[in-house]
C-alpha positions as a Markdown table, in Angstrom:
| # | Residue | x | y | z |
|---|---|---|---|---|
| 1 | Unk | 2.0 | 25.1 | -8.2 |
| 2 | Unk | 1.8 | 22.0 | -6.7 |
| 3 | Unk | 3.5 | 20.5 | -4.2 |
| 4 | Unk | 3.9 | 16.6 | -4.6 |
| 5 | Unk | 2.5 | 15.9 | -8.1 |
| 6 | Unk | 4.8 | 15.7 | -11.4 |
| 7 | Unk | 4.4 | 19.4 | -13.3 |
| 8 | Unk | 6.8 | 21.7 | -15.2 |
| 9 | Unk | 7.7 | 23.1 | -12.1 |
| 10 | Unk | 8.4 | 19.6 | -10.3 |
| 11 | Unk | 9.5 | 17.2 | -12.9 |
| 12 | Unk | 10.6 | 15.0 | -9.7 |
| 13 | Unk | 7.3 | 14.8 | -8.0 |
| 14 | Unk | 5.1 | 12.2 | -8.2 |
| 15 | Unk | 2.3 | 10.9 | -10.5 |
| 16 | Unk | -1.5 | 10.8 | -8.6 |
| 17 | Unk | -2.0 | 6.9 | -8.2 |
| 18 | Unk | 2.0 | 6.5 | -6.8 |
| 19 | Unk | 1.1 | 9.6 | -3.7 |
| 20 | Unk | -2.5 | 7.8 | -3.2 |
| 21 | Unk | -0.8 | 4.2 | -2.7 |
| 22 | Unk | 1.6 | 5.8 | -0.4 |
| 23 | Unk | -0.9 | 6.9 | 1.6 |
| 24 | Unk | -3.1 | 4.2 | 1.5 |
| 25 | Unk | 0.3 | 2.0 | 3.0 |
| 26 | Unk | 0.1 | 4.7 | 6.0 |
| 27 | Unk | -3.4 | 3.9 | 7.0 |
| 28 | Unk | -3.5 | 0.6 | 6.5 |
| 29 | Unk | 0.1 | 0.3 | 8.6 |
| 30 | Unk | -1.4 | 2.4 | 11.8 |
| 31 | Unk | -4.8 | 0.6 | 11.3 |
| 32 | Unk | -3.2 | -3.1 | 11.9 |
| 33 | Unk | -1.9 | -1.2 | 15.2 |
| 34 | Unk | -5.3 | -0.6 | 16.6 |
| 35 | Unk | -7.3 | -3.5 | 15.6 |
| 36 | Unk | -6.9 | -5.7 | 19.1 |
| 37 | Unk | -8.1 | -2.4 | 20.8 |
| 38 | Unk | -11.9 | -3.1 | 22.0 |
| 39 | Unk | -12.4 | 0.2 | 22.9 |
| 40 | Unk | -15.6 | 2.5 | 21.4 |
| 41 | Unk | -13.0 | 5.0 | 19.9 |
| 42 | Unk | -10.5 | 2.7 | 18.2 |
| 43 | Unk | -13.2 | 0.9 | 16.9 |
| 44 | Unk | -14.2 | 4.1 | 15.4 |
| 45 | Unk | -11.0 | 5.3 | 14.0 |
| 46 | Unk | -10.6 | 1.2 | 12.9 |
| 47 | Unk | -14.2 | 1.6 | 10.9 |
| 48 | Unk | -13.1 | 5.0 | 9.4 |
| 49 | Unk | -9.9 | 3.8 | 8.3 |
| 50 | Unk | -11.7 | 1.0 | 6.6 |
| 51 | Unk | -13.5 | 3.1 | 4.7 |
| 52 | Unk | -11.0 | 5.7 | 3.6 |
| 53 | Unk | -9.1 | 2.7 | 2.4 |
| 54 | Unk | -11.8 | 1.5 | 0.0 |
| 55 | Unk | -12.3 | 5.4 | -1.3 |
| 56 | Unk | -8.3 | 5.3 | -1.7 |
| 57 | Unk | -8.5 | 2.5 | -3.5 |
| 58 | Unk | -11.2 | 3.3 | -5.9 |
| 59 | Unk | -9.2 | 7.0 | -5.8 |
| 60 | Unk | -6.3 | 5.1 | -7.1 |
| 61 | Unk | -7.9 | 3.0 | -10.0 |
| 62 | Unk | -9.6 | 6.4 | -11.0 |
| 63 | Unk | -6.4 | 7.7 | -11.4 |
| 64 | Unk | -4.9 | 5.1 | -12.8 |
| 65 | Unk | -7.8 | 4.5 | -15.4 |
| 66 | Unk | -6.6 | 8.8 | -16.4 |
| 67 | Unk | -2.9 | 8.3 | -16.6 |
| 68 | Unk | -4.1 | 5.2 | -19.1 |
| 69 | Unk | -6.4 | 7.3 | -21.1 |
| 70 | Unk | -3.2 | 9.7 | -21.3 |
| 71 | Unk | -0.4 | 7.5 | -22.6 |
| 72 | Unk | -3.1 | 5.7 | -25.1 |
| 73 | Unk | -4.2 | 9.0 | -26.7 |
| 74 | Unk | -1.0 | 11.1 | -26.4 |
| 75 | Unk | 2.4 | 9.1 | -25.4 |
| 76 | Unk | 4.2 | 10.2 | -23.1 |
| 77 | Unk | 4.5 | 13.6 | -21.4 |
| 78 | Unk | 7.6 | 15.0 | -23.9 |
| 79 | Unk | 9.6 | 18.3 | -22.4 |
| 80 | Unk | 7.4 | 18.9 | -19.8 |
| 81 | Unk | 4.6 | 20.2 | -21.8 |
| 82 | Unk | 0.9 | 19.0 | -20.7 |
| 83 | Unk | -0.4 | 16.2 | -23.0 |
| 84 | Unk | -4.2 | 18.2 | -22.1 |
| 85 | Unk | -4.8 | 21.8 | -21.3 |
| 86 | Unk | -3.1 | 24.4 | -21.6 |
């Protein structure tokens, strides 16, 4: 069972691309707090961040690109029954 995504168990949760945006807000919010800070480390952490927020991002149009390919071949999820699998 999941914990955060949309299932039968957790109609509430969230879809893929909407927990992946929220996450991407995090980093990028703590990342504009470190970029005046010169030092070796935070220059680290400030490169990393960068990069996890272009994988995010390409994350998120993945996603995004599924969910698409979902509703165009299927409609919408109908009494929480799986448009694929089983």
């Amino acid at each position: 069972m999941t914990h955060f995504l949309v299932t039968d168990e957790n109609p509430d949760g969230y879809k893929l691309e909407d927990m992946l945006k929220l996450i991407r807000k995090d980093i990028f919010l703590r990342t504009t707090k470190i970029l005046e800070d010169d030092r070796p480390e935070a220059q680290t952490v400030l490169d990393n961040n960068v990069k996890i927020l272009g994988l995010l991002s390409e994350a998120i149009t993945i996603a995004e690109n599924s969910t698409s390919v979902l509703q165009k071949s299927f409609g919408p999820s109908r009494d929480g029954k799986p448009r694929i699998g089983i």
